[in-house]
C-alpha positions in Angstrom: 121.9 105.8 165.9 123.1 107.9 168.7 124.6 105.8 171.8 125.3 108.0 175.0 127.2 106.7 178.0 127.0 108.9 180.8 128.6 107.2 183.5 128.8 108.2 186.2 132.2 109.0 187.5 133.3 105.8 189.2 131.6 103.1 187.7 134.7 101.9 185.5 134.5 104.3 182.7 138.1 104.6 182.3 138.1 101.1 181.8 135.2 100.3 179.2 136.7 103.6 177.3 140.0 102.4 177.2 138.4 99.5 176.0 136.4 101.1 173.4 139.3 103.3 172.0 141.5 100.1 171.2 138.9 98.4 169.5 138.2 97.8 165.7 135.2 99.1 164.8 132.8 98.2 162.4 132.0 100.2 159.2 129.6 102.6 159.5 129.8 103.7 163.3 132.0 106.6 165.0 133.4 105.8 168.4 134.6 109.5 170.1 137.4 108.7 172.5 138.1 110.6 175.6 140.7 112.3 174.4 138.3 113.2 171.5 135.9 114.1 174.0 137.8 116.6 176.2 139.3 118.1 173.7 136.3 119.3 171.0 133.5 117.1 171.5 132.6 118.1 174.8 132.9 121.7 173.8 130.5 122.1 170.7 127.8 120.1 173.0 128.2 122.5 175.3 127.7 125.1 172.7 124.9 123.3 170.7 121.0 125.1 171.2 118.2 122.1 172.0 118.2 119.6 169.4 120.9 121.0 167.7 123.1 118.5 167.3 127.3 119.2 166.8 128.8 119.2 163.6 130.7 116.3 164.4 127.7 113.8 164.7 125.9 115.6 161.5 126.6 112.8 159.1 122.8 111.0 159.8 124.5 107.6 158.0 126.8 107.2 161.1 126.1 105.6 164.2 127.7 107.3 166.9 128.8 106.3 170.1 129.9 108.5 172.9 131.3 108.2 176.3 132.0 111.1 178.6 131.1 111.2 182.3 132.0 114.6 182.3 129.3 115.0 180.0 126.4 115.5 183.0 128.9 117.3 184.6 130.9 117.2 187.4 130.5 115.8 191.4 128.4 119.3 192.7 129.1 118.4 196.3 128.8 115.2 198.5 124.7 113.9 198.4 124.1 116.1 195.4 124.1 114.3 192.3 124.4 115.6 189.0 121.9 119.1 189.2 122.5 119.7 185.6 122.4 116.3 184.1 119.1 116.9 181.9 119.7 119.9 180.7 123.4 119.2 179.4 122.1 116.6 177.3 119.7 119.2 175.5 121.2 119.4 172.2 120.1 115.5 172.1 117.0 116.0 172.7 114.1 114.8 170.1 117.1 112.6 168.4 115.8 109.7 170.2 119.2 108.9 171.9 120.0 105.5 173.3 121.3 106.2 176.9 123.6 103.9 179.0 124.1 104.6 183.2 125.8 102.5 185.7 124.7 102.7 189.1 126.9 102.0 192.2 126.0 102.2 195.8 125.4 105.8 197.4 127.7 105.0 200.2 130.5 104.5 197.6 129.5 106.8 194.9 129.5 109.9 197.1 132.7 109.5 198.7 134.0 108.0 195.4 133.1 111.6 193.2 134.6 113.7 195.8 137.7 112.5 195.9 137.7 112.5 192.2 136.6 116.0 192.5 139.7 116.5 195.2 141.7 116.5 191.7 140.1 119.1 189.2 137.7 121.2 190.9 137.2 124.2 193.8 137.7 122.3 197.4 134.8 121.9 199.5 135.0 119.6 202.4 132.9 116.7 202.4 129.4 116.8 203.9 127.7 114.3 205.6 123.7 114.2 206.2 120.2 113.1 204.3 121.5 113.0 200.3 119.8 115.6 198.6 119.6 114.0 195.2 120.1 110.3 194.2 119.7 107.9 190.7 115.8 108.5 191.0 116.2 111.8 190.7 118.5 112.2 187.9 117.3 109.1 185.6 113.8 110.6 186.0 114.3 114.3 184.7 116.7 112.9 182.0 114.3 110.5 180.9 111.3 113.4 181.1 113.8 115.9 179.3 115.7 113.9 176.4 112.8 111.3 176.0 116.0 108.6 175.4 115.0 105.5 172.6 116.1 103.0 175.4 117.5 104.3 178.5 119.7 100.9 179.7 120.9 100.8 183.6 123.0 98.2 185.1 124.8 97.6 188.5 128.2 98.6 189.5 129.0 95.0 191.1 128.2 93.9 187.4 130.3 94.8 185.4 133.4 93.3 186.6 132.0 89.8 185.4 130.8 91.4 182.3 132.8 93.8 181.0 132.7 93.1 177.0 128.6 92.4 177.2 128.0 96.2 178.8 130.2 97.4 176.5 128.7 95.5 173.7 125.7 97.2 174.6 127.1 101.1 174.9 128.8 100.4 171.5 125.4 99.0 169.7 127.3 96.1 168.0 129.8 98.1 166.5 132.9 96.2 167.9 134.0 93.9 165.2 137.2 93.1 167.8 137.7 94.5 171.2 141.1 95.8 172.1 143.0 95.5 175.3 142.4 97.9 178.3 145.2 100.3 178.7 147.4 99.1 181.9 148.1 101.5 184.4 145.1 103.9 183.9 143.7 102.8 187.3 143.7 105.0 189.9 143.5 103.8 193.5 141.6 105.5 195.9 143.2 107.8 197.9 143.9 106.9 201.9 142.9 108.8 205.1 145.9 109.5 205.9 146.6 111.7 202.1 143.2 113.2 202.4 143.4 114.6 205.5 146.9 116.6 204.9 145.6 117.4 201.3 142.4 119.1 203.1 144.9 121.0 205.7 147.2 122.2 202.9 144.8 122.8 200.8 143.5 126.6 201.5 146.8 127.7 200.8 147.0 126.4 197.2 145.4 128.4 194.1 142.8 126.9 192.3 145.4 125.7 189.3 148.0 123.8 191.7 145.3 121.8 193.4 145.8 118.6 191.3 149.2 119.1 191.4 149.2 119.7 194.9 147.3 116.3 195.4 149.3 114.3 193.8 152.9 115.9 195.7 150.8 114.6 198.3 149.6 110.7 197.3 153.3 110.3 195.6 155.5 111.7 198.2 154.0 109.7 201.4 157.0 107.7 202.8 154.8 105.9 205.3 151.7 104.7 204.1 148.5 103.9 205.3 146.1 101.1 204.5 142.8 102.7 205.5 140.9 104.4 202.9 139.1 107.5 202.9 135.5 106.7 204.5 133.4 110.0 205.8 130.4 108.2 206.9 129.6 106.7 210.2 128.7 103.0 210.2 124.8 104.2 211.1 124.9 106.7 208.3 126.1 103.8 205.7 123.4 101.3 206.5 120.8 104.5 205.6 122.4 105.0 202.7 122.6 101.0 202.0 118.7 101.3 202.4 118.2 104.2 200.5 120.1 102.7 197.7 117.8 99.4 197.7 114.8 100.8 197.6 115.9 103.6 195.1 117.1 100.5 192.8 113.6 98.8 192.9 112.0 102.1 192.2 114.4 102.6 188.8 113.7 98.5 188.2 110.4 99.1 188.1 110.2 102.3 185.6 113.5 101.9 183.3 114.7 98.4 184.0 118.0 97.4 185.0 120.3 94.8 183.1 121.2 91.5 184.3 123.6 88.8 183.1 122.8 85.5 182.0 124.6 83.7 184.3 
């Protein structure tokens, strides 16, 4: 068995792998922390030709589970989502992997993955307009690509209620007791007010000190404010409201998407 939770980036990932890392695990199953992840894993997938999969998921009497949101890559600009998504699951391809994706409104994710790109990657300002790519999109060429065993989806809103049943889910059974989430690995979103001196400041910084310069920035404001960073114009949220409704019925209707009990 080979479980694969993609994300995305801000859909609570930090939590479920926090989660995950302190649990005890059954015998017979490999669970790949982040650390794991960031440090080799993510690396020899990279590396890996189709089908081919890494020497560290060789053993075929393991069940595997693996969670990197890093692993579809990284936020490629406001409204684009994800350009490379199929093709850096490749070397997973004919291995029949089970595949796990939350999904979280557009109008939230967008901004949401550009600030998280504020922290790691080259600065590009945040573009507003018609979103280039969305779920539909991505789901559908990973699904036509890897040809997943089960390709589970759930909402965003979800998983707050629900956090040990989606995880449950990711980890195929294989929790015999779940640990405790890590406290203090939150990080809050980032205000107007930081954002917009980060963005001034900014051109002036080398690629390496960006994070560093960011977070001068969020820990060093004396006077802060309460409104977070929101791009979008009231009009342009209610399209992307829309857009995200009718997306969801469209990935309902072809991959499913998981709902409670209750």
């Amino acid at each position: 068995m080979l479980n694969i939770h993609l994300g995305p980036h801000k859909t609570a990932t930090t939590y479920l792998q926090s989660v995950m890392k302190n649990s005890e695990w059954l015998p017979g199953y490999r669970y790949f922390d982040i650390f794991e992840s960031r440090r080799e894993v993510l690396s020899q997938v990279r590396d890996c030709a189709e089908g081919e999969l890494p020497a560290c998921m060789s053993d075929s009497s393991l069940n595997y589970v693996y969670s990197d949101e890093n692993l579809i890559g990284g936020p490629q600009g406001p409204l684009n989502m994800y350009p490379q998504a199929a093709s850096s699951l490749k070397w997973s391809k004919g291995h029949k992997p089970n595949l796990f994706f939350a999904l979280r409104p557009y109008h939230e994710i967008y901004v949401s993955s550009w600030l998280e790109s504020l922290r790691f990657s080259p600065f590009f300002k945040f573009r507003e307009g018609p979103a280039e790519r969305g779920y539909v999109q991505v789901l559908e060429e990973i699904d036509s690509y890897v040809e997943p065993g089960n390709f589970t989806l759930w909402m965003y809103s979800d998983f707050r209620g629900h956090p040990e049943e989606i995880i449950n889910m990711i980890s195929g059974g294989g929790i015999k007791k779940f640990g405790e989430h890590d406290s203090g690995s939150e990080r809050l979103s980032p205000t107007r007010q930081e954002v917009d001196l980060y963005t001034k400041v900014v051109p002036y910084v080398g690629r390496k000190f960006q994070a560093e310069v960011f977070n001068i920035i969020r820990n060093s404001m004396t006077v802060k404010s309460e409104e977070k960073f929101q791009p979008f114009s009231e009009s342009d949220i209610d399209r992307l409201k829309d857009r995200f409704l009718r997306d969801v019925e469209i990935i309902r209707d072809k991959f499913g998407i998981w709902q409670p009990a209750d």
